[in-house]
Residue, then its C-alpha position, 0 to 999 in steps of 0.5 A: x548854260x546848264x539845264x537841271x534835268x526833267x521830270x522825265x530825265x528823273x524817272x530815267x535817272x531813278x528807274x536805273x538808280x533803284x535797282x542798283x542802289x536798292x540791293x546794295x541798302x537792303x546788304x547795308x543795313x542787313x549784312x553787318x547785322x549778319x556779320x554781327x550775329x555770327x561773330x557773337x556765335x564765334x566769340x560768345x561771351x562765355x568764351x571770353x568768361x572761362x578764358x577769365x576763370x581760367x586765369x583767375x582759377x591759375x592765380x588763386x591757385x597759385x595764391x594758395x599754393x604760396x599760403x599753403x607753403x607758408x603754413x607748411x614753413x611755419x609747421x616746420x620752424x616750430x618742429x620740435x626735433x628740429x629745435x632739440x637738435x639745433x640747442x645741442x648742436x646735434x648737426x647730424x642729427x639735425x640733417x637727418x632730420x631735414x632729409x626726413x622732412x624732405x620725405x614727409x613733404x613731397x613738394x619741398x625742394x629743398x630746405x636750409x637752416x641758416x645763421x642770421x648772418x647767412x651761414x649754414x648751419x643743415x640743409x638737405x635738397x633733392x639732387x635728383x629733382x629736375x629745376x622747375x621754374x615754380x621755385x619759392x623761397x621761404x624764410x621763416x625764423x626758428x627762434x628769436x633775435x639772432x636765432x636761425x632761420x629756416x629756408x624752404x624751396x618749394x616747388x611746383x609742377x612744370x604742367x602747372x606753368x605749362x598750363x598757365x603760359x598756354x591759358x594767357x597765350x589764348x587769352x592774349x590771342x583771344x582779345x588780339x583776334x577781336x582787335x583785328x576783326x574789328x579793325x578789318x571789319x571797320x576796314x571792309x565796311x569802309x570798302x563797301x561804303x567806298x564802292x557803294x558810292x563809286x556804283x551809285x555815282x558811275x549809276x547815276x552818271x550813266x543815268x543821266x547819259x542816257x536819260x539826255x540821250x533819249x530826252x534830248x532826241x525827244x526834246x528835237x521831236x517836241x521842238x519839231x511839232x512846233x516848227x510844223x505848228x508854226x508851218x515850217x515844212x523845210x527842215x529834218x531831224x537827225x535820226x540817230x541810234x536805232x530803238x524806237x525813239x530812231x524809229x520814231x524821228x524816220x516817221x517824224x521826217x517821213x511825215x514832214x516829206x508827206x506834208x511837203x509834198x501835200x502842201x506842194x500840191x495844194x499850192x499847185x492845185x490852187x494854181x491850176x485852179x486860179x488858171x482853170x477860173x481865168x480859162x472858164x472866163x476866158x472861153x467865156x469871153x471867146x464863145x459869146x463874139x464866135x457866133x455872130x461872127x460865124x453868121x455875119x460871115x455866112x451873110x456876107x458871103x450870101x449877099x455878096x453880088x454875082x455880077x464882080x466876080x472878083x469881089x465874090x472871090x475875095x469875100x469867098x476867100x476872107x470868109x473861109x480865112x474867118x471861118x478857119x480861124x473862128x473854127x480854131x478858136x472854138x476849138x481852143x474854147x472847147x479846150x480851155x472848157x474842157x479844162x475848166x470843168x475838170x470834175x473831182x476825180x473818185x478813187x477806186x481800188x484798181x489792178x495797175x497791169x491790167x489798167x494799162x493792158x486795157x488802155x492799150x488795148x482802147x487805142x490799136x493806133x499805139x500797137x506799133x510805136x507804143x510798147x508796154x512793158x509789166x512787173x510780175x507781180x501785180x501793183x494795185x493803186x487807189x485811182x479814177x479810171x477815167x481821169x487815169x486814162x486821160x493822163x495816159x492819153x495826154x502823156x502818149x499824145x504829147x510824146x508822139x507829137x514831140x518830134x515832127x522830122x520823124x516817127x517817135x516810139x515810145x515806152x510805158x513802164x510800170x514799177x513800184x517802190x514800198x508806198x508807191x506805183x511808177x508808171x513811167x512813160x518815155x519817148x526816144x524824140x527830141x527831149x526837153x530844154x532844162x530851161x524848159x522844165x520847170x515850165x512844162x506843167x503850166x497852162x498854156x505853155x507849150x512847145x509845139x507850133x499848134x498846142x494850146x499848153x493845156x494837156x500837161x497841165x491836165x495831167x498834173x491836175x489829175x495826178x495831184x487830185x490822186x494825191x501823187x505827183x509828175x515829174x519829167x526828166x531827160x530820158x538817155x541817150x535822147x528824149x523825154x521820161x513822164x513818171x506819175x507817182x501814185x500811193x499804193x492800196x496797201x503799202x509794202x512791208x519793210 
């Protein structure tokens, strides 16, 4: 089912929308004004106005030129030489006197006396006058019914025509020039308004892929927090990309890692707890019988009679049994008390190389079997130096005594990674069954024939009250490797 887009996916889709769209607007509402304004500059409107006048001015022009030679016709018919020369048929005369008309009257072309049934009677024409496309016949009557009629060609200069074509040339490219920027101007703001939409479209598109890109990652994030509301540590999210929201899921995952490892070692510190009240109690239950158990046996051994040697012996030799056994047990209750009294650790900046210098330093009797072996740069963790150094002792004591066939050596190994010291302490003895693993750390399992099983679960106690972790592992080619894990002071940049 498809979702509608958030408030947040809005801002993102308006953030990458508003500066696309906002300039393209401002150019749409402001450009064609522009283009408007300088074509009225191109084409003003008096431009247009005298392309008219000029045309106008040609007409009446030429309307004034056709009245004028209208008048001039009519001046003509009613000369009186002419008549004179027509009543008495004076044809020379009459010609003459048309060529002297043609003198008078540069603009005639030629003139005609005709019949009324088309013959000539005179004319006279210019031969030597080129034609001219400004040629206007004029027939006016000389006399009436059947008289004569006077025939005038009249003409006009070629540049006048000339003038005339170019001016309705112009006009006509004039309005032509207009239809077309018009047209192409509807043309190109249907192109702008096309690409307009394309960019908003492919702006919006591109918003709402990268608004689901970053709100999808944020709604993981979001639906995380409430899978850790609910308690649910076991999971991770995908970290995808490298900005900050990238950043933001490492530390996400980072904490769920931290809250894992703290609820694991709340759970195991509420284990050693339940075994740490069941060893109190215990050694409670022990203690209390051992003393009268201890005199009753110092009693029997003094009152029993001198004069059955054999009986003596054999008191002598059940009282010592007692006596060892009770011995064993009181130690056994001074290490289920020791273990049930484990104080609170008190956490104080410390130098690990030199830490692990004095502790070997304190026991001469590992000089031999025991190597250390120190980073160059100095590792400082928050820990409890007391508590610390009974962790080491437990570790060392445990793998020395891992084998009983041979001498074991062992090495104390410390490293660190960018939020945590490893101290690492491995022995080349017999080595752990994988079977045994998972149970190495709880109390009262043990492997050797005089454990107790308390000295590794001592350490897990203190190492997870310094918030940090044990593990153990099969050290190659044989034997067992211990690594306590503990916070940095500071952690490493990186």
């Amino acid at each position: 089912m498809k979702r509608s887009l958030s408030r947040f996916e809005l801002r993102i889709v308006f953030a990458i929308l508003l500066p696309v769209v906002a300039p393209v607007v401002a150019s749409l509402l402001f450009i064609p004004e522009l283009i408007q304004a300088r074509f009225a500059e191109l084409s003003h409107g008096e431009v247009k106005e005298q392309l008219d006048r000029f045309a106008v001015f040609h007409r009446d022009f030429f309307e004034a030129k056709k009245r004028e030679y209208s008048a001039t016709a009519l001046a003509l018919s009613r000369d009186p030489l002419v008549g004179t020369f027509l009543a008495n048929s004076d044809m020379p005369s009459l010609e003459a006197r048309l060529f002297q008309v043609l003198e008078d009257h540069p603009e005639i072309r030629a003139v005609r006396l005709e019949r009324a049934d088309g013959e000539a009677l005179a004319s006279a024409s210019r031969p030597t006058v080129a034609p001219t496309s400004g040629r206007r016949p004029s027939f006016v009557p000389v006399g009436l019914g059947d008289a004569p009629s006077l025939s005038i060609d009249f003409m006009l200069s070629q540049e006048y025509f000339s003038q005339r074509a170019r001016a309705e040339e112009v006009a006509t490219l004039y309005d032509v020039s207009l239809r077309t920027f018009n047209q192409r101007f509807r043309e190109k703001q249907l192109t702008y308004y096309t690409i307009l939409a394309i960019t908003a479209l492919v702006a919006l598109a591109l918003g709402i892929l990268l608004a689901r890109g970053v709100t999808r990652r944020i709604s993981a994030l979001a639906s995380g927090t409430e899978r850790v509301a609910r308690g649910e540590l076991e999971f991770e999210l995908p970290a995808r990309g490298s900005d900050e929201i990238a950043e933001l899921t490492h530390r996400f995952n980072r904490m769920l890692l931290e809250l894992r490892d703290a609820q694991r070692r709340i759970i195991d510190l509420e284990k050693i707890s339940g075994w740490q009240d069941f060893a109190r109690r215990l050694a409670h239950e022990i203690k209390n019988p051992l003393t009268p158990i201890r005199l009753a046996v110092q009693e029997l051994r003094r009152r029993a009679p001198r004069s059955e040697p054999s009986f003596e012996r054999l008191v002598t030799e059940v009282s010592e049994v007692v006596e060892d056994e009770t011995g064993r047990l009181a130690r056994l209750v001074n290490e289920f008390s020791q273990f049930a009294r484990l104080p609170d650790v008190d956490r104080r900046p410390e130098e690990l190389n030199e830490f692990l210098r004095d502790f070997m330093k304190a026991y001469n009797g590992f000089d031999e079997r025991v190597s250390l072996l120190l980073p160059s740069t100095s590792v400082r963790a928050d820990i409890d130096r007391d508590q610390m150094r009974q962790v080491m002792h437990n570790l060392v004591m445990n793998g020395l005594q891992s084998s009983s066939e041979r001498e074991v050596s062992m090495t104390i190994e410390l490293g660190c990674t960018r939020r945590f010291a490893m101290i690492s302490v491995s022995d080349d003895g017999p080595g752990i069954d994988e079977a045994e693993i998972s149970k190495i750390f709880e109390p009262y399992y043990t492997t050797k024939p005089t454990g107790t099983g308390l000295g590794l679960a001592i350490v897990k106690k203190i190492v997870l009250q310094h918030e940090g972790q044990v593990s153990v592992a099969q050290h190659e080619p044989h034997g067992a490797c211990f690594t306590v894990r503990l916070p940095l002071s500071t952690p490493m940049d990186g």
